[in-house]
KEKE-3310 file (N, C-alpha, C; in steps of 0.2 Angstrom, whole numbers, plus 5000, padded with zeros to 4 digits):
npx = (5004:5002:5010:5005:5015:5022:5009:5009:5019:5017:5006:4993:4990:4983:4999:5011:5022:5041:5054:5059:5068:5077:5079:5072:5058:5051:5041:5030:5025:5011:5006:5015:5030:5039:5043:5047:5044:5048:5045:5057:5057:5060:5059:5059:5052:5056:5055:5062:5074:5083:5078:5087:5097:5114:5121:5120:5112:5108:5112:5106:5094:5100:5108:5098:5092:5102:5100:5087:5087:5094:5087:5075:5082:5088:5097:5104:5103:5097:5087:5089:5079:5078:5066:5065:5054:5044:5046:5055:5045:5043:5026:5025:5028:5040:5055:5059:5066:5063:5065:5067:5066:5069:5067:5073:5077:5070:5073:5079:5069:5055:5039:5033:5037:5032:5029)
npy = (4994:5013:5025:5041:5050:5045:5044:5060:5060:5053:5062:5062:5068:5080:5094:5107:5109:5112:5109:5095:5080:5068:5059:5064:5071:5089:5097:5110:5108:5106:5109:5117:5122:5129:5144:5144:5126:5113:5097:5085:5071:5054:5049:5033:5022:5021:5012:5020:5028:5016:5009:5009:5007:5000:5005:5014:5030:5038:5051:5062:5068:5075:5082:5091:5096:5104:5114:5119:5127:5137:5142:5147:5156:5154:5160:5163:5152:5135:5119:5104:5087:5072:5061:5042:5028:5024:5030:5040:5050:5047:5046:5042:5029:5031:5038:5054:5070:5084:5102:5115:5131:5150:5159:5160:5144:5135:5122:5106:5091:5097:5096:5093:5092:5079:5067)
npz = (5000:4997:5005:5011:5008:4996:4988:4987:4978:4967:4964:4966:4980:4981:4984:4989:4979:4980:4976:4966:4961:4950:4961:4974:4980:4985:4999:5005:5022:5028:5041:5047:5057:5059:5051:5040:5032:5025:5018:5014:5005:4998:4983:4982:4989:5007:5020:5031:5040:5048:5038:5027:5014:5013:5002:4987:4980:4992:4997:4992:4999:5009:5000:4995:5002:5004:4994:4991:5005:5001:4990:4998:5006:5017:5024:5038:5045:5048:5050:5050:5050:5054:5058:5066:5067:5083:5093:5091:5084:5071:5061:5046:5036:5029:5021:5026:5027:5037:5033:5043:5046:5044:5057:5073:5081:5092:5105:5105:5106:5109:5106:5091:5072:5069:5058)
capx = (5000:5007:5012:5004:5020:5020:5003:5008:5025:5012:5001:4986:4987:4990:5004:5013:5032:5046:5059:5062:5073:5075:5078:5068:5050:5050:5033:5028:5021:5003:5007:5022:5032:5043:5041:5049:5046:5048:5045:5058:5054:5064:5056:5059:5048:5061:5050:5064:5084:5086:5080:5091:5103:5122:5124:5116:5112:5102:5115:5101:5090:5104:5110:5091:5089:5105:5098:5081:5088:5099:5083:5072:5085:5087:5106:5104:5103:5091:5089:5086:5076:5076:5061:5064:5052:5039:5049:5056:5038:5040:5021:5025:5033:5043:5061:5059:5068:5062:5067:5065:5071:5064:5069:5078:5074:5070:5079:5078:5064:5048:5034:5032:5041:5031:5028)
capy = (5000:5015:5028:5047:5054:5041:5049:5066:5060:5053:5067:5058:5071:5090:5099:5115:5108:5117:5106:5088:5080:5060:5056:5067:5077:5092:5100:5113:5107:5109:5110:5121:5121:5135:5151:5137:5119:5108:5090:5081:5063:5048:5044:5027:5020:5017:5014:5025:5029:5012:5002:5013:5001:5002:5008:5019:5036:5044:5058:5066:5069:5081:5088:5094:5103:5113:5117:5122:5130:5141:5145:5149:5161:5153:5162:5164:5146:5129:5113:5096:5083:5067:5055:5037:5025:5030:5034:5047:5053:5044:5046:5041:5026:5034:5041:5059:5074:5091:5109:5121:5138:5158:5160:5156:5139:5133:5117:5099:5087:5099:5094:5094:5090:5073:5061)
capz = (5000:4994:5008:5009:5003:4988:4984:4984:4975:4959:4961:4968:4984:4982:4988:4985:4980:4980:4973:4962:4955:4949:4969:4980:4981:4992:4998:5010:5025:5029:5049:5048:5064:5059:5044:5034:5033:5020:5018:5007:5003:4993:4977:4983:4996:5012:5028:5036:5041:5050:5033:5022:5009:5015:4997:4983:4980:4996:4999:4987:5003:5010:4995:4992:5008:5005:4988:4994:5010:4998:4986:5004:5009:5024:5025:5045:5046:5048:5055:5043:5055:5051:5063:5064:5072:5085:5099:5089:5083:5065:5059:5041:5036:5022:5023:5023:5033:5038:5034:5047:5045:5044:5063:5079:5083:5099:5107:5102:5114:5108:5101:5085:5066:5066:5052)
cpx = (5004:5006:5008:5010:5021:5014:5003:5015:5021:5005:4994:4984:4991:4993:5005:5020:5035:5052:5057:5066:5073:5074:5074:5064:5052:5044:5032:5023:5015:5002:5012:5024:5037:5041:5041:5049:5044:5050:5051:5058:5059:5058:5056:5056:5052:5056:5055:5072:5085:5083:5082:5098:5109:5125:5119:5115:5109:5107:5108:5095:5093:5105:5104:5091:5095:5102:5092:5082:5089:5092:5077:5075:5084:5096:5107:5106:5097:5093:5085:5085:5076:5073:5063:5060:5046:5043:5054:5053:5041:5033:5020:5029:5037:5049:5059:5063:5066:5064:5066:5069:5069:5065:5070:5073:5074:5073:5076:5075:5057:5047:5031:5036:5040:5027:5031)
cpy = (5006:5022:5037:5050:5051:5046:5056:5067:5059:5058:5067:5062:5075:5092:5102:5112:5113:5114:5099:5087:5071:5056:5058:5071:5081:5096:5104:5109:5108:5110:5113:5122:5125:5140:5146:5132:5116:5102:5088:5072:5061:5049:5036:5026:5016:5020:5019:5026:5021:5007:5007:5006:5005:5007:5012:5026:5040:5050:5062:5072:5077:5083:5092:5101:5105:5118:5123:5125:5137:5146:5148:5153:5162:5154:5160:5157:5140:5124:5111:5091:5077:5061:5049:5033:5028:5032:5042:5051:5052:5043:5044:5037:5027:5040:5048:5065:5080:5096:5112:5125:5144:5159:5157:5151:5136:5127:5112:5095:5091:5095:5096:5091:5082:5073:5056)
cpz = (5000:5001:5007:5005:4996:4985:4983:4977:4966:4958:4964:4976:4982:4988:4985:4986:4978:4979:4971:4960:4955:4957:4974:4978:4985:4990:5006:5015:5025:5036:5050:5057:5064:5052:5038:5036:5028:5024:5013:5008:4998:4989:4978:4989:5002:5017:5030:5037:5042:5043:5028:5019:5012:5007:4993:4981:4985:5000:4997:4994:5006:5004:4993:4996:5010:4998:4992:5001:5005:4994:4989:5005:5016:5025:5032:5049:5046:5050:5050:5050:5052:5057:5060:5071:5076:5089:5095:5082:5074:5064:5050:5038:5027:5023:5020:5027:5032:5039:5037:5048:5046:5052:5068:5082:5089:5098:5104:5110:5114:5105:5094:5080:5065:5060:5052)
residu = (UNK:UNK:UNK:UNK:UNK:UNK:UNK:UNK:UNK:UNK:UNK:UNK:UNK:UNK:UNK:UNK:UNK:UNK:UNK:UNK:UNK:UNK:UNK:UNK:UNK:UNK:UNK:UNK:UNK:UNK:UNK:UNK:UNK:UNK:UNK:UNK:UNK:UNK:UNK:UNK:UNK:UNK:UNK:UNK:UNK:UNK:UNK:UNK:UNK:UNK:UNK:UNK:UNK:UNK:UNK:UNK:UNK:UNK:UNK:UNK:UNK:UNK:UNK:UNK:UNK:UNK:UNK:UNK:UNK:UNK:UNK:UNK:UNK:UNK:UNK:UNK:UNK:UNK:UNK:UNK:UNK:UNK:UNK:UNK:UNK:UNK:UNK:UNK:UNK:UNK:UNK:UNK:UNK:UNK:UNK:UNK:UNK:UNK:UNK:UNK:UNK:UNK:UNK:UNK:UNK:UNK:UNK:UNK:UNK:UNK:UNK:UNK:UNK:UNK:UNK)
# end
């Protein structure tokens, strides 16, 4: 069964993206937790960090979210999230990490930035 972000990857649910490329989707959040939050997602359906292959192409995930930080003008800085699991509030089984930027971010342990 194919994953919400699979469905927004083939179009089948809207979002407002904001980067593609052969490897990764990115899409503004719809629950934003900071000015800026991007979604970026694999094009490959990986439940998450811990089933990620020892080999292949997924730098792609990082090289996205400097691209789209840079095109954001998040000069001041930003933080890339990446949830695995429930204990660390994984609500979507599908490797994806989250951009947060546009201002001073509070500490790491709040609520928030699941999927």
């Amino acid at each position: 069964m194919a994953t919400l972000f699979t469905k927004i990857i083939n179009r089948e649910i809207p979002a407002t993206l904001v980067y593609e490329n052969d490897y990764v989707v990115a899409f503004r959040d719809i629950e934003p937790q900071a000015p800026v939050h991007i979604v970026i997602v694999t094009r490959a359906e990986i439940s998450g960090l811990a089933e990620l292959p020892d080999s292949g192409d997924h730098q792609h995930l990082l090289n996205a979210a400097k691209v789209i930080a840079e095109q954001e003008g998040l000069d001041d800085g930003y933080r890339v999230v990446i949830n695995q699991g429930k204990n660390g509030r994984q609500t979507v089984p599908h490797l994806h990490a989250h951009l947060l930027g546009g201002a001073l971010l509070g500490g790491f342990g709040v609520e928030g930035t699941n999927h």
